[in-house]
C-alpha positions in Angstrom: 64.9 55.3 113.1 65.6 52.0 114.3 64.6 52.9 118.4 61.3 54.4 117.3 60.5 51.3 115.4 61.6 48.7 117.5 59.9 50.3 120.6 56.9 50.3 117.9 57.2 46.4 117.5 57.1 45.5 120.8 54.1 47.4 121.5 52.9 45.1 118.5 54.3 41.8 120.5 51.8 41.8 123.3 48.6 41.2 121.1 50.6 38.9 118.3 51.3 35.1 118.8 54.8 34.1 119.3 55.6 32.9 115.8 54.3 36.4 114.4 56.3 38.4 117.1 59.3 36.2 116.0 59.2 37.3 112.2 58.2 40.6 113.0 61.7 40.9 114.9 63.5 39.4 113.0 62.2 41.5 109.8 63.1 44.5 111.8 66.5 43.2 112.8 67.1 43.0 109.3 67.3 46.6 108.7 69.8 47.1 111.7 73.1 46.0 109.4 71.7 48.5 106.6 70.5 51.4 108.3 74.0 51.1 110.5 75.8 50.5 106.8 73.9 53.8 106.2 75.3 55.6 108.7 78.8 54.6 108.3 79.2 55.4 104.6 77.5 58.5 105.5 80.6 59.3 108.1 83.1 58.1 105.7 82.0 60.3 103.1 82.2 63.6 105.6 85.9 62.3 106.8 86.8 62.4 102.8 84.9 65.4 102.4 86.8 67.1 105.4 89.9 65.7 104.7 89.8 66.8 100.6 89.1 70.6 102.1 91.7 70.1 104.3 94.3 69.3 101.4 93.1 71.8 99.2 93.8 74.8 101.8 97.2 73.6 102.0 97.6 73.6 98.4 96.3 76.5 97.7 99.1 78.0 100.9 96.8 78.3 104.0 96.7 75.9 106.9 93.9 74.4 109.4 91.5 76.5 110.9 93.6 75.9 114.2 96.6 77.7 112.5 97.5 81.1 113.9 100.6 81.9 112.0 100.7 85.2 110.7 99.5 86.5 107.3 101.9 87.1 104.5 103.3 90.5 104.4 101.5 93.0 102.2 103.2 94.8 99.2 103.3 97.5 101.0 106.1 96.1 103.2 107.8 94.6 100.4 107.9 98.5 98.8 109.6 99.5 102.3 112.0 97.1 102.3 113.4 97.6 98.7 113.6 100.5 99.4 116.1 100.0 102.1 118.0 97.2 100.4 117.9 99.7 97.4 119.7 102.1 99.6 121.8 100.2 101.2 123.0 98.1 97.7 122.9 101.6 95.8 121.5 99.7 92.9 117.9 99.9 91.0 115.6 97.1 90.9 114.1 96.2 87.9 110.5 94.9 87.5 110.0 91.4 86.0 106.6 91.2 84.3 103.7 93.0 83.3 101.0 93.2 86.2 97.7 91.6 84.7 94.7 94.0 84.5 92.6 93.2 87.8 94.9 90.6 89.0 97.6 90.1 91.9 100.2 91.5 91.8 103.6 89.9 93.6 106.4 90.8 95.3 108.5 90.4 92.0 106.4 92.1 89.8 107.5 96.0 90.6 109.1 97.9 92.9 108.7 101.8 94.3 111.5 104.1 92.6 110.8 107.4 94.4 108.4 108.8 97.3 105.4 111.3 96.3 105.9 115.1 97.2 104.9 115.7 100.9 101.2 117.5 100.8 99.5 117.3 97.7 101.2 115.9 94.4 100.0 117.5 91.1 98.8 115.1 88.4 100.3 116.9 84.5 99.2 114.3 81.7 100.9 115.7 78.5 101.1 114.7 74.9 104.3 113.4 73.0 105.2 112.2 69.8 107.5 109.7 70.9 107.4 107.5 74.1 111.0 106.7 73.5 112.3 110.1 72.9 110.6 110.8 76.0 111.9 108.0 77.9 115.4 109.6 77.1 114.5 113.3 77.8 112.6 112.5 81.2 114.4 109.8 82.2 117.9 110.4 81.6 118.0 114.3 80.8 116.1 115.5 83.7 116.6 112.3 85.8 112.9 111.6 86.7 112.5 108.4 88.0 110.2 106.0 85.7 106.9 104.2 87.4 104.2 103.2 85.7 103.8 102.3 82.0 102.6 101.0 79.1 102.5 100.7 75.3 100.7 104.2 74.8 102.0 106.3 77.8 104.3 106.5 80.8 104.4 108.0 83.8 107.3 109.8 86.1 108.4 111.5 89.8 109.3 114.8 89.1 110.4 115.9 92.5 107.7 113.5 93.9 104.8 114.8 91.3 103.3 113.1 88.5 104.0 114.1 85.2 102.9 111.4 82.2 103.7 111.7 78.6 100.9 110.0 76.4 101.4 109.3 73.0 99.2 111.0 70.6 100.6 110.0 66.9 104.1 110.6 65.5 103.1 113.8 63.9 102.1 115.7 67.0 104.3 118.6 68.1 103.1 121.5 70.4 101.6 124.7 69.2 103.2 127.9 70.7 101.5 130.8 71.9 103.7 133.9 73.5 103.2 136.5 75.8 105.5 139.1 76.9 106.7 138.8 80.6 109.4 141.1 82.1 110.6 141.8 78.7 110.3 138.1 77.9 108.4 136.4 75.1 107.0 133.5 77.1 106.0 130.2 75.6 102.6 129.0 76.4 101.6 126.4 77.3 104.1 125.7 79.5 105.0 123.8 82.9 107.5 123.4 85.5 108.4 123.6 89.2 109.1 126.4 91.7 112.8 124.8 92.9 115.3 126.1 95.5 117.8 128.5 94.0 120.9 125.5 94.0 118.3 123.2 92.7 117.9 125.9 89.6 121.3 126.2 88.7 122.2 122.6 89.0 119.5 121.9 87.2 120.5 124.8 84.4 123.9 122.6 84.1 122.5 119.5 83.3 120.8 120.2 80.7 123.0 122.8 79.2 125.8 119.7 79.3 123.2 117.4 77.6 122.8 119.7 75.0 119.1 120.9 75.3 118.8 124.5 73.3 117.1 127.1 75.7 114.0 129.3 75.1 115.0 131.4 77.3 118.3 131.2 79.1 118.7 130.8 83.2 118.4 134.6 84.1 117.2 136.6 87.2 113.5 138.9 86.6 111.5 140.8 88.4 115.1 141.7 89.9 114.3 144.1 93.5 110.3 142.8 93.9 108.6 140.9 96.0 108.2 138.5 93.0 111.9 138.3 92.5 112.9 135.2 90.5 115.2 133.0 88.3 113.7 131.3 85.8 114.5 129.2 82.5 112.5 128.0 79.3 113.4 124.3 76.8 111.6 122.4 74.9 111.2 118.8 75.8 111.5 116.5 71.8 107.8 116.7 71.3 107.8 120.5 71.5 105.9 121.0 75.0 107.5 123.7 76.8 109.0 124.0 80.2 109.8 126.2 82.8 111.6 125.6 85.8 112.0 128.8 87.9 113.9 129.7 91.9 112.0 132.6 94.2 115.1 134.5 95.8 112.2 134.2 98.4 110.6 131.5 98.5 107.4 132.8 100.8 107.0 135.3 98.3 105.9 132.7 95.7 102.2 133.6 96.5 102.8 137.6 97.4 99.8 139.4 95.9 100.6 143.2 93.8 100.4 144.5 90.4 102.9 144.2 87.9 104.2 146.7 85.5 105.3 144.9 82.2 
C-alpha cells in the first residue's frame, strides 16, 4: 500500500511547489511507522496463533506435522497380545470399567476371552429369569467364557458361538412342548451343539458332578443308521432346555432318509 502511494506522490511532485511536495511527503511518511506497526502485530498474532496449535496437538498426544512416528497400536493388537500374555501367565484378565455408549474404548477397558467358531458362528438370544443364576450355570457349570454384558443381559462363547441370556422378569420359566423321538419324549424348544464323541462324555460328567438333573440321560439312538448318535437333555435354572448330542459319524450329521419312529 505504501509503494503504490508513494510512487502516486511523486507523480504529484512535479506540478506541486516545493513546500507542498514537502508536506505531502512527509504526511505520507507518516503512515510508514503504522502501516509497518500493522504488519508486525499482524505476524505476531499468526506466530501465537501457530504456536497455540502447536501446543494444543501436543497436549491432546500428537506431534508436528513434520512427525513421522508411528500411530498407536489399535485394540485389535492389544486383544492379540493379551491373549498371549494370558497364555503364557495362565491367568484371566479382568475388565476395569464400563465402555461408554459411542465412546473410545482403551486398552484397559476389556479384553478377548475366547476366539469365535471358525466359519460361521450362530447368534441364540434366550430368555432367563435370573442373570445371576445364569451367570453360575453358563459360566461355571458349562464353562462358557463370559463377554459382553450388561444390567439386562449377557452374552457367552459356547464353543466359539454366541449364546445370550436376556432377562425377561423373575417369573419367567420356559413352557415345554414334547415330541416323541426314537422312543424319546423330546423337550421343545430346545438347543445345543453337535460335539465330538469325547467332547459328549466329558461334557456328560461335568454336569452330572455339578449336580444338574437330566431330561434325558447320555444314551446312544438311532443305534446301526446313518443318523447314529448320542445325545443328552437338562434344563438350564430358567427352564430352557438343552441338548447337546455326538454323531458316531460326524459326516453323517446332514445324511438325508426317512425315519421310522
Amino acid at each position: 500500500f505504501f509503494f503504490f502511494h508513494f510512487q502516486f506522490e511523486r507523480r504529484e511532485t512535479m506540478m506541486r511547489s516545493p513546500l507542498t511536495t514537502f508536506i505531502t511527503m512527509s504526511f505520507s511518511l507518516r503512515f510508514l511507522p503504522i502501516a509497518s506497526s500493522r504488519a508486525f502485530l499482524h505476524g505476531r498474532r499468526t506466530l501465537r496463533s501457530s504456536s497455540s496449535l502447536m501446543q494444543l496437538n501436543l497436549l491432546r498426544g500428537g506431534g508436528s506435522s513434520n512427525d513421522e512416528s508411528p500411530p498407536p497400536s489399535s485394540s485389535r493388537d492389544f486383544h492379540a497380545s493379551s491373549a498371549s500374555s494370558a497364555d503364557a501367565s495362565s491367568s484371566s484378565t479382568t475388565t476395569t470399567g464400563a465402555v461408554p455408549r459411542g465412546g473410545e474404548t482403551t486398552q484397559s477397558q476389556y479384553v478377548t476371552l475366547d476366539d469365535p467358531a471358525p466359519g460361521s458362528p450362530f447368534h441364540y438370544a434366550f430368555p432367563v429369569h435370573s442373570l445371576d443364576a445364569a451367570k453360575e450355570f453358563y459360566g461355571n457349570v458349562l464353562g462358557c467364557a463370559e463377554g459382553r454384558s450388561s444390567e439386562k443381559w449377557q452374552d457367552y462363547s459356547l464353543h466359539g458361538h454366541q449364546i445370550v441370556c436376556h432377562w425377561v422378569g423373575n417369573e419367567y420359566r420356559c413352557v415345554d412342548y414334547y415330541n416323541p423321538v426314537d422312543g424319546d419324549e423330546v423337550p421343545v424348544p430346545h438347543a445345543g451343539l453337535a460335539l465330538t464323541v469325547d467332547q459328549f462324555h466329558a461334557l456328560a460328567e461335568r454336569v452330572k458332578e455339578a449336580g444338574v438333573t437330566f431330561i434325558i440321560e447320555p444314551h446312544l439312538r438311532f443305534e446301526g443308521a446313518p443318523g447314529e448318535q448320542w445325545t443328552m437333555f437338562f434344563k438350564d435354572p430358567s427352564g430352557n432346555n438343552l441338548e447337546f448330542k455326538a454323531m458316531t459319524k460326524m459326516e453323517n450329521l446332514f445324511a438325508k432318509y426317512n425315519v421310522v419312529d
